[in-house]
Residue frames as a rotation matrix with the C-alpha (Angstrom) as fourth column:
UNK 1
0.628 0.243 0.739 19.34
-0.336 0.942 -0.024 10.75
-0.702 -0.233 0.673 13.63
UNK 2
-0.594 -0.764 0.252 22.47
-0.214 0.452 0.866 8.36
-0.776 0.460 -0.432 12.10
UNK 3
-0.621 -0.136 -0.772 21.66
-0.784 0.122 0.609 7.07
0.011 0.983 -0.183 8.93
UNK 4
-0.834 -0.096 -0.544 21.43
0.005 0.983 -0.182 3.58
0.552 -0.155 -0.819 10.14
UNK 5
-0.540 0.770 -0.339 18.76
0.259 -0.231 -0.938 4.87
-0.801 -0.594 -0.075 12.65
UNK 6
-0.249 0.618 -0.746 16.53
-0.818 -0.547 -0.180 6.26
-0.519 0.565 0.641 9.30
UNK 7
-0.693 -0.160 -0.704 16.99
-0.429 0.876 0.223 2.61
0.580 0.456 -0.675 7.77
UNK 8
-0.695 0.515 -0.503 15.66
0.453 0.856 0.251 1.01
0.559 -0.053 -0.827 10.48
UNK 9
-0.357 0.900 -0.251 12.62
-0.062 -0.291 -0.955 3.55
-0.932 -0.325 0.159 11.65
UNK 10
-0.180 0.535 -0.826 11.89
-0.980 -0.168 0.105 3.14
-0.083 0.828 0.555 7.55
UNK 11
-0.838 -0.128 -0.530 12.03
-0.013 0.977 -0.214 -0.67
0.545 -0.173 -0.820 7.99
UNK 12
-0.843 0.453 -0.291 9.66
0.538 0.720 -0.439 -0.52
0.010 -0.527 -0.850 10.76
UNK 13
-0.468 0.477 -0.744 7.49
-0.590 -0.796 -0.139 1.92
-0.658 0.374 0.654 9.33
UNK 14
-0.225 0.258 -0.940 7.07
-0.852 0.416 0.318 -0.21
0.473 0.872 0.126 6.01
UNK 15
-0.988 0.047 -0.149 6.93
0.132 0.762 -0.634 -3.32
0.084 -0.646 -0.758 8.52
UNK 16
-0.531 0.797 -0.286 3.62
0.128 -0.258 -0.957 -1.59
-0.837 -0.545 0.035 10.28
UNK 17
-0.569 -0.095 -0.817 2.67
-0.651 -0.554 0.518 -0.44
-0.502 0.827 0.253 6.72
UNK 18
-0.911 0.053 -0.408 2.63
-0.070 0.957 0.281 -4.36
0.405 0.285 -0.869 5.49
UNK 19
-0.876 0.370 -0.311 0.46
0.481 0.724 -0.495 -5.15
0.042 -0.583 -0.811 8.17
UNK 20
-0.477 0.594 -0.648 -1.91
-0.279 -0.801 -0.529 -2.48
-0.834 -0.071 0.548 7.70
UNK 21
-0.602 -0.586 -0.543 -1.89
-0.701 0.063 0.710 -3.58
-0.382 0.808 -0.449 4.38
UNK 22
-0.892 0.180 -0.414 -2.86
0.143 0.983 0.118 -7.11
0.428 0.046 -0.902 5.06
UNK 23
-0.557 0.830 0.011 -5.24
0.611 0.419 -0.671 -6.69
-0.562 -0.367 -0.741 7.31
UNK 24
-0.406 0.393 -0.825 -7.02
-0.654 -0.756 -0.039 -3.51
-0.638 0.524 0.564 4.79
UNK 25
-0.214 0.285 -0.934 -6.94
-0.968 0.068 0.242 -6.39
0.132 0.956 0.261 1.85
UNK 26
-0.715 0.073 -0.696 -7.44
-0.083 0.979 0.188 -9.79
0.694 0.193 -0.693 3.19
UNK 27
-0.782 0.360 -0.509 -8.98
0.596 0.194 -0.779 -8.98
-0.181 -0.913 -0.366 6.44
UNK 28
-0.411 0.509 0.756 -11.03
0.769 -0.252 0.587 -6.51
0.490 0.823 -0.288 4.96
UNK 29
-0.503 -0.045 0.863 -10.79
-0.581 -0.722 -0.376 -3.80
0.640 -0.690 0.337 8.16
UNK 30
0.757 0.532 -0.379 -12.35
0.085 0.496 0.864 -6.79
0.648 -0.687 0.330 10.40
UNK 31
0.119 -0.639 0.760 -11.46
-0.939 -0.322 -0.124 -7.37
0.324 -0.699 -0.638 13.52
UNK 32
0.156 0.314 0.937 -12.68
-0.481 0.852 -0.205 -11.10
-0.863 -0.419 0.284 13.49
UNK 33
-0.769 -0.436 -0.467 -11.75
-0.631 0.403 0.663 -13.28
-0.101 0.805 -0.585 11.01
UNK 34
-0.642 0.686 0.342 -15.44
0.732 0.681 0.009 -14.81
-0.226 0.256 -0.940 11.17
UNK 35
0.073 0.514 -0.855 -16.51
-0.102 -0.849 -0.519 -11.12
-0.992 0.125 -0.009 10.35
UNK 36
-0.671 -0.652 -0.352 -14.64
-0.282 -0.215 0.935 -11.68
-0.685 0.727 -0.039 6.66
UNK 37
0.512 0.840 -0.180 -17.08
-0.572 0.176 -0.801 -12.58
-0.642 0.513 0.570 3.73
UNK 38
-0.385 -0.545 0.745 -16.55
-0.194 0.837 0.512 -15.43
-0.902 0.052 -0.428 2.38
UNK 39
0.862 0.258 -0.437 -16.48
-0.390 -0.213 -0.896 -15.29
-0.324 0.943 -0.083 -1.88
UNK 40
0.107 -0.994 0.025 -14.89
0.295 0.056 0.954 -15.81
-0.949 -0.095 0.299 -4.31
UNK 41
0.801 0.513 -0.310 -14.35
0.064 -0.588 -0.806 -13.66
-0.596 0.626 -0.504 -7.94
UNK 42
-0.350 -0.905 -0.243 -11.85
0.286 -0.350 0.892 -13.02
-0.892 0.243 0.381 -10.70
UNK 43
0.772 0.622 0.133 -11.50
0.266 -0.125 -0.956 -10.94
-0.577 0.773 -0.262 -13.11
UNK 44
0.040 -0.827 0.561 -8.90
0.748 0.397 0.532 -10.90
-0.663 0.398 0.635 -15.98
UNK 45
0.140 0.294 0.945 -10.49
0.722 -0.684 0.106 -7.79
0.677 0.668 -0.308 -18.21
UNK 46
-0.722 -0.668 -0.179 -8.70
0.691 -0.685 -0.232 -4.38
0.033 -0.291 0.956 -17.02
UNK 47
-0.864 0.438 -0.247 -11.13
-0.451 -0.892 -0.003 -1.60
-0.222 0.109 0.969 -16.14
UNK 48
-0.501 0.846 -0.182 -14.38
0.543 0.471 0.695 -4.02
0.674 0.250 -0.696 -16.48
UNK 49
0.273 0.716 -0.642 -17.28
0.955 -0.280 0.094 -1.77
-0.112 -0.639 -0.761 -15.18
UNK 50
-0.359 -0.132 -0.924 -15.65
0.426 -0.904 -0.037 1.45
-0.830 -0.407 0.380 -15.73
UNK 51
0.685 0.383 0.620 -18.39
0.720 -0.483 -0.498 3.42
0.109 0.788 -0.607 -18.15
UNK 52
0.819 0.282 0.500 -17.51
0.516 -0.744 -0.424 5.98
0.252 0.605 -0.755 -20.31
UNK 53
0.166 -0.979 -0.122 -14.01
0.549 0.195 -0.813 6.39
0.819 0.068 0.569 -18.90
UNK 54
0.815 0.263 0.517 -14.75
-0.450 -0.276 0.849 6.74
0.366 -0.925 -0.107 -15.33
UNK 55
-0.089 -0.448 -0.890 -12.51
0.137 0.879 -0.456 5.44
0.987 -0.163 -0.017 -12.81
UNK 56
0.245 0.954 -0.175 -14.31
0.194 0.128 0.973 4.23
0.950 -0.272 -0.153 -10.17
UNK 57
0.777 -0.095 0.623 -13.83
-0.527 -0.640 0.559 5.00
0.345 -0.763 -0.547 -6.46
UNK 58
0.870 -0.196 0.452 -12.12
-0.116 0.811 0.574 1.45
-0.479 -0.552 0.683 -5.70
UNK 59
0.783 -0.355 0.512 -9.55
0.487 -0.162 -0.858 2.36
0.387 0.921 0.046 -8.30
UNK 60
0.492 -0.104 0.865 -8.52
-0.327 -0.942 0.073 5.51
0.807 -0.319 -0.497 -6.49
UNK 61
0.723 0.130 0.679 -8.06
-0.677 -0.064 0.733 3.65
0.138 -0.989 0.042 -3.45
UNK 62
0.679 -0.648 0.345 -6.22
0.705 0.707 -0.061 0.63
-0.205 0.284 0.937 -4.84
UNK 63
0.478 -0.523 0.706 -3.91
0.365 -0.613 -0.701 3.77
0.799 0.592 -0.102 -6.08
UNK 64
0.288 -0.733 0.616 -3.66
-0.208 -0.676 -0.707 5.65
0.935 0.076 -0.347 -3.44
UNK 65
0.741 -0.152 0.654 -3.14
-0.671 -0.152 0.726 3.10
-0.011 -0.977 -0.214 -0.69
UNK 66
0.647 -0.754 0.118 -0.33
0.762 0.646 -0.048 1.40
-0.040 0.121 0.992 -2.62
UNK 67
0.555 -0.626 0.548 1.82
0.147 -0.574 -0.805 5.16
0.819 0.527 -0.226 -3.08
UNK 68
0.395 -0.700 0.594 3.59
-0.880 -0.103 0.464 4.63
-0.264 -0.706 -0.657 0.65
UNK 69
0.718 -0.496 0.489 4.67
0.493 0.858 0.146 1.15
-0.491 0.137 0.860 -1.05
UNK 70
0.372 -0.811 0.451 7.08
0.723 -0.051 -0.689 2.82
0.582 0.582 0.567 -3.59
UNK 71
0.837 -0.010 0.547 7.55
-0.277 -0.870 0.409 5.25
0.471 -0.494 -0.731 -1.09
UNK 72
0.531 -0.525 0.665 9.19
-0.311 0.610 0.729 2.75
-0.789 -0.594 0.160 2.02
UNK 73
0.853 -0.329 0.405 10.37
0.471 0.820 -0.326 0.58
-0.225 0.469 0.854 -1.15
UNK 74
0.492 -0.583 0.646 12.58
0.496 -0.422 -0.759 3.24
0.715 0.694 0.082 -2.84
UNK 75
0.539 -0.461 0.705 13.81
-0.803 -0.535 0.263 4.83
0.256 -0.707 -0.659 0.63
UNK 76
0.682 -0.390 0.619 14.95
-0.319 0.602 0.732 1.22
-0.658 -0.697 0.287 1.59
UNK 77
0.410 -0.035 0.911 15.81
0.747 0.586 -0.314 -0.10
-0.523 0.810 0.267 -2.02
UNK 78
0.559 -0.076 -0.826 17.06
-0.582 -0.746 -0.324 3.34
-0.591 0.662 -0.461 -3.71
UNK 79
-0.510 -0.830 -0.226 19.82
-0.603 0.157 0.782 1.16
-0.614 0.535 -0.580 -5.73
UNK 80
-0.294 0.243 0.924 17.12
0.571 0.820 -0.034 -0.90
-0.766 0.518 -0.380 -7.27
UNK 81
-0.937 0.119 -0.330 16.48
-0.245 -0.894 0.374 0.56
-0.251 0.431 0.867 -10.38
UNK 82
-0.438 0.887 -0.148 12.96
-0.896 -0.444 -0.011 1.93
-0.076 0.128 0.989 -11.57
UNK 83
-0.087 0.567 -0.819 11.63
-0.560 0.652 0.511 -2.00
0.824 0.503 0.261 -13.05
UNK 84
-0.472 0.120 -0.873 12.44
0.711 0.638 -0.296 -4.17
0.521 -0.761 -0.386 -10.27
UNK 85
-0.883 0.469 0.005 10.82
-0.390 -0.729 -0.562 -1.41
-0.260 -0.498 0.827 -7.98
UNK 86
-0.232 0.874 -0.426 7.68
-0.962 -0.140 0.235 -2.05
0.145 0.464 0.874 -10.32
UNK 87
-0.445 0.046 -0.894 8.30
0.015 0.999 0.044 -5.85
0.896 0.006 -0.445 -10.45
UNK 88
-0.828 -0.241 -0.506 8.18
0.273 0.615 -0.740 -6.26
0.489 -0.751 -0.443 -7.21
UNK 89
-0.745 0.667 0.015 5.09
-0.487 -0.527 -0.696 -4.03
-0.457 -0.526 0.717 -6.08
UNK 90
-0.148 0.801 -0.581 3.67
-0.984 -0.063 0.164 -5.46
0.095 0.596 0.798 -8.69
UNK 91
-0.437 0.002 -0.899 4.39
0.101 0.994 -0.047 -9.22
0.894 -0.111 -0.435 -7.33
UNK 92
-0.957 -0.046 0.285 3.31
-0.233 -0.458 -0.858 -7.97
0.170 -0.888 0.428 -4.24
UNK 93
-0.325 0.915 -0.239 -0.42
-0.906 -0.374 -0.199 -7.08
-0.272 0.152 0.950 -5.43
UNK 94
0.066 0.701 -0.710 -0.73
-0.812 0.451 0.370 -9.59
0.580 0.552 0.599 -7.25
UNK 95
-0.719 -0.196 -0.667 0.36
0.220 0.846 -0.486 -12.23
0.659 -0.496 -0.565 -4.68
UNK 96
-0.670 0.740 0.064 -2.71
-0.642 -0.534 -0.550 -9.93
-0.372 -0.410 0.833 -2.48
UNK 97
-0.113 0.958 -0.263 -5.16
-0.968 -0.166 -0.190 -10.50
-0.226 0.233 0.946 -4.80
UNK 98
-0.326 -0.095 -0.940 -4.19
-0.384 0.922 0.040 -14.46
0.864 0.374 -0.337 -5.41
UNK 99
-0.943 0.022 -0.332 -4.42
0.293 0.525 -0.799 -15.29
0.157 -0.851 -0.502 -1.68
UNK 100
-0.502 0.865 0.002 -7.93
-0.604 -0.349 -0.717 -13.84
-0.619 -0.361 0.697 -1.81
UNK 101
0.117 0.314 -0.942 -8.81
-0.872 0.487 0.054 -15.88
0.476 0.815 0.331 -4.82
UNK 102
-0.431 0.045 -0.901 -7.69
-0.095 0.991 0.094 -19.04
0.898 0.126 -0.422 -3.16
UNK 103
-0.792 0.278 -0.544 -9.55
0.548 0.716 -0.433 -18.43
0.269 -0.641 -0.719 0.10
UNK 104
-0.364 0.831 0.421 -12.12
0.706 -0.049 0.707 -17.37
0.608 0.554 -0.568 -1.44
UNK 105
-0.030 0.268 -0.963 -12.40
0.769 -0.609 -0.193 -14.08
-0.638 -0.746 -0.188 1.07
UNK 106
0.151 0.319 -0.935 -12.82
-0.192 -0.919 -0.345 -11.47
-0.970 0.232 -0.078 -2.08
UNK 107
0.995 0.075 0.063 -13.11
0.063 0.007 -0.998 -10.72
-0.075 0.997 0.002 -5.95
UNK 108
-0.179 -0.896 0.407 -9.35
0.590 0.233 0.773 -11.33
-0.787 0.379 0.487 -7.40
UNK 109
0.915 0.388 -0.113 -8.96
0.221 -0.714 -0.665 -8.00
-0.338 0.583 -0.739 -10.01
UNK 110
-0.293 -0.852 0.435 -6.20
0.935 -0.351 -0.058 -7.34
0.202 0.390 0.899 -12.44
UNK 111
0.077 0.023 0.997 -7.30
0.516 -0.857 -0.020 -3.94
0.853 0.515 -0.078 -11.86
UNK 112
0.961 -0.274 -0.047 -6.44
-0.020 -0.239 0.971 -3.74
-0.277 -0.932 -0.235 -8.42
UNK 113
0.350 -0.931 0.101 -2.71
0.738 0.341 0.583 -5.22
-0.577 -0.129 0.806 -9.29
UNK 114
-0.257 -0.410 0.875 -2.68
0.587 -0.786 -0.195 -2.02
0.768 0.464 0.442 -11.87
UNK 115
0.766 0.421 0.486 -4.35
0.085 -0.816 0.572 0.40
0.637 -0.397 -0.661 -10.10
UNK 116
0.886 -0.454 -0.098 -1.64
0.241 0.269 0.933 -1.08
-0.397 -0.850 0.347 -6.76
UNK 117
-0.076 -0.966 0.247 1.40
0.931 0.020 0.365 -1.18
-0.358 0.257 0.898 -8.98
UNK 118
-0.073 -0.148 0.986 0.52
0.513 -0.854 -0.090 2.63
0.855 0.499 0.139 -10.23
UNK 119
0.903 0.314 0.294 0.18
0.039 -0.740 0.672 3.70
0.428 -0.595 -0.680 -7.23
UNK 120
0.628 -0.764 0.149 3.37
0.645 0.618 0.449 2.24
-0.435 -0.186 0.881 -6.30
UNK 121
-0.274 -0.655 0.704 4.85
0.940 -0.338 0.051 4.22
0.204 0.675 0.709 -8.90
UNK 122
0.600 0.800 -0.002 3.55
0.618 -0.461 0.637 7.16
0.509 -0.383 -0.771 -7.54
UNK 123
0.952 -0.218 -0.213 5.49
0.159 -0.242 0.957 6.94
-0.260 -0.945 -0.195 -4.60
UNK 124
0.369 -0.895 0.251 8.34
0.867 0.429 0.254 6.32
-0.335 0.124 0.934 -6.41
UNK 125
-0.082 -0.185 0.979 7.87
0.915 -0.404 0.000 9.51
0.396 0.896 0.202 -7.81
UNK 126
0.866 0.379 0.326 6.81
0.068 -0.736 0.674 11.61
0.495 -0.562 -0.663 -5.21
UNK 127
0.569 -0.810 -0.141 10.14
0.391 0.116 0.913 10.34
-0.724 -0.574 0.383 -3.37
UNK 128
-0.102 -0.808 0.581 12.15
0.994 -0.054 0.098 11.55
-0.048 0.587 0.808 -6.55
UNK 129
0.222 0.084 0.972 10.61
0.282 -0.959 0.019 15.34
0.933 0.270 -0.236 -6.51
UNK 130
0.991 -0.041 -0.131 11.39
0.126 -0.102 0.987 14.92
-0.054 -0.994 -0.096 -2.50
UNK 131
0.317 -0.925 -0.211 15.08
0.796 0.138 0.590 14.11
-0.517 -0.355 0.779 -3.16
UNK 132
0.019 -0.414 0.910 15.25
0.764 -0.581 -0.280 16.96
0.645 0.701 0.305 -5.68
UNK 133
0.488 0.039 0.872 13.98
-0.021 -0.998 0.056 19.11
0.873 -0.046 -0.486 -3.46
UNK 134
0.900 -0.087 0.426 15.52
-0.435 -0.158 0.886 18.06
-0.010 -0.984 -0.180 0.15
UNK 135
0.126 -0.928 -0.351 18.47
-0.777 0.128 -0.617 16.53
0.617 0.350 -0.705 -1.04
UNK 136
-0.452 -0.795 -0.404 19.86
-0.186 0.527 -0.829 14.52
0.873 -0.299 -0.386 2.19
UNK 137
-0.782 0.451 0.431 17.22
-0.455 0.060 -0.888 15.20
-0.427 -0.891 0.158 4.49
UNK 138
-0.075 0.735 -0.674 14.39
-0.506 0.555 0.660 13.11
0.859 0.391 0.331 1.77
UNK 139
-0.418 -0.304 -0.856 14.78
0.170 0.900 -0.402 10.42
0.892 -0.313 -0.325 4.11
UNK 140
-0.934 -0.193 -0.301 14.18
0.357 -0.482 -0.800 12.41
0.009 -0.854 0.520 7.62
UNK 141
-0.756 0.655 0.002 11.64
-0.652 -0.752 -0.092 14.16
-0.059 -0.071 0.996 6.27
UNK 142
0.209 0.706 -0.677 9.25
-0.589 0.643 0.489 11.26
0.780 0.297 0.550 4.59
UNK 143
-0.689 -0.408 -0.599 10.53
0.339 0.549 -0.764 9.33
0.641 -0.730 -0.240 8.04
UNK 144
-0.806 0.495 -0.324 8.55
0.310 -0.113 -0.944 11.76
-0.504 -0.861 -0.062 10.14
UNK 145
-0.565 0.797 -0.214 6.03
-0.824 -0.532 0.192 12.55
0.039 0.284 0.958 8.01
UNK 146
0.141 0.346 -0.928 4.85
-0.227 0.923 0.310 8.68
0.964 0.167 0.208 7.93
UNK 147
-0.890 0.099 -0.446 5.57
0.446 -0.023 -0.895 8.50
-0.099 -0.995 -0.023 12.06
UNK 148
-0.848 0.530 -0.006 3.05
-0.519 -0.833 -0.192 11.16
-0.106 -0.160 0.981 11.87
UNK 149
0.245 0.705 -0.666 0.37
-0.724 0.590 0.357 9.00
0.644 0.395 0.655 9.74
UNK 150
-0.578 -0.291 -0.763 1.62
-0.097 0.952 -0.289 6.25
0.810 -0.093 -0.579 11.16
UNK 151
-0.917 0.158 -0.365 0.96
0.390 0.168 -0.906 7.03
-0.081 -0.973 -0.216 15.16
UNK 152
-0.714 0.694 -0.096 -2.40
-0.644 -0.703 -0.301 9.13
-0.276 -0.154 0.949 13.97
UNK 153
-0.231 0.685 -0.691 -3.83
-0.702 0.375 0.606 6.32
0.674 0.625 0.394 12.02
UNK 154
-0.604 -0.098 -0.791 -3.29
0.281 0.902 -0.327 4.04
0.746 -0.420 -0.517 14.96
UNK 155
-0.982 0.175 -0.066 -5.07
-0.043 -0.555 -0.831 6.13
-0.182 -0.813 0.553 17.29
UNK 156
-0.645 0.496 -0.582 -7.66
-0.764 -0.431 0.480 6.10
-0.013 0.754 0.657 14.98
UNK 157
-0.041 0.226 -0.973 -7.80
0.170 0.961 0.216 1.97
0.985 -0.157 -0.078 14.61
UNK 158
-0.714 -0.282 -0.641 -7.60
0.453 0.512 -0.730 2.05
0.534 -0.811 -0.238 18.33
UNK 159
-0.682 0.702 0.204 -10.89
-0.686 -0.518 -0.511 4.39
-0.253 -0.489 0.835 18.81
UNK 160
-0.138 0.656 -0.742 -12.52
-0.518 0.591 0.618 1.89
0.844 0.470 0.258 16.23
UNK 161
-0.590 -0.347 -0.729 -11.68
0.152 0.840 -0.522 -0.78
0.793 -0.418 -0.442 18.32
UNK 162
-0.978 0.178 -0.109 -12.59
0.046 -0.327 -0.944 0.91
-0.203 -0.928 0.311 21.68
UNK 163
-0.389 0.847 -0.363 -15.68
-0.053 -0.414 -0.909 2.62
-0.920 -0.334 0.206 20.46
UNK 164
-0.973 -0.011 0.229 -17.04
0.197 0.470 0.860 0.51
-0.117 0.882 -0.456 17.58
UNK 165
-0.536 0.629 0.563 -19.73
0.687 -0.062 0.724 1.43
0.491 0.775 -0.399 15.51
């Protein structure tokens, strides 16, 4: 596959991604948008609730379902360097965790926007031990390996769907 082809199956890859995304953190895995709980929360204190240096399960997740962002970001973006990468993942989250705050459909958490923007960095990193180790084919490879997730997770959403609860 051309270059230009790997550009735009990562494009629409990170496209589907997005939207996964959205519908994971605002929609909250509904299918109805009168399914959504209606709140509203913020918190401004990093790590409130985590005893005894735990970090809690929602942590984890906020991590590791933001490490295909620096992934897609840094395969499309490789010339941006390391901050803007961060900047931006990290405007990202937080622009998440605002639009829940103002319609009042979850708890607004600076510790999501870390937890999101480290995971972020993650990817960014996991793609750098990829390019060390595949050189020219990084791309190709993290291309079909995310097709892979990509078409398996949909199958998935589409049993939900079919055969709910």
């Amino acid at each position: 596959m051309s270059k230009n082809n790997q550009t735009y199956l990562t494009a629409f890859l990170f496209a589907v991604y997005l939207l996964i995304l959205l519908w994971v953190i605002i929609f909250k895995l509904n299918f109805s948008i009168d399914d959504i709980p209606y709140y509203r929360s913020l918190n401004l204190i990093p790590l409130q609730g985590s005893a005894y240096g735990q970090i809690s399960a929602e942590v984890k997740s906020n991590v590791f379902i933001f490490i295909p962002f620096g992934l897609y970001l840094t395969m499309l973006k490789g010339n941006w360097s390391f901050l803007k990468k961060t900047f931006a993942m990290a405007g990202v989250s937080l622009t998440f965790e605002v639009t829940q705050y103002v319609l009042a459909i979850g708890a607004a958490d600076i510790t999501d926007v870390i937890g999101n923007t480290l995971g972020g960095i993650i990817g960014i990193a996991i793609y750098a031990v990829f390019s060390a180790v595949f050189k020219t084919k990084t791309k190709a490879i993290l291309n079909s390996l995310a097709l892979i997730v990509t078409l398996s997770g949909a199958a998935l959403l589409w049993l939900l769907w079919v055969y709910p609860g």
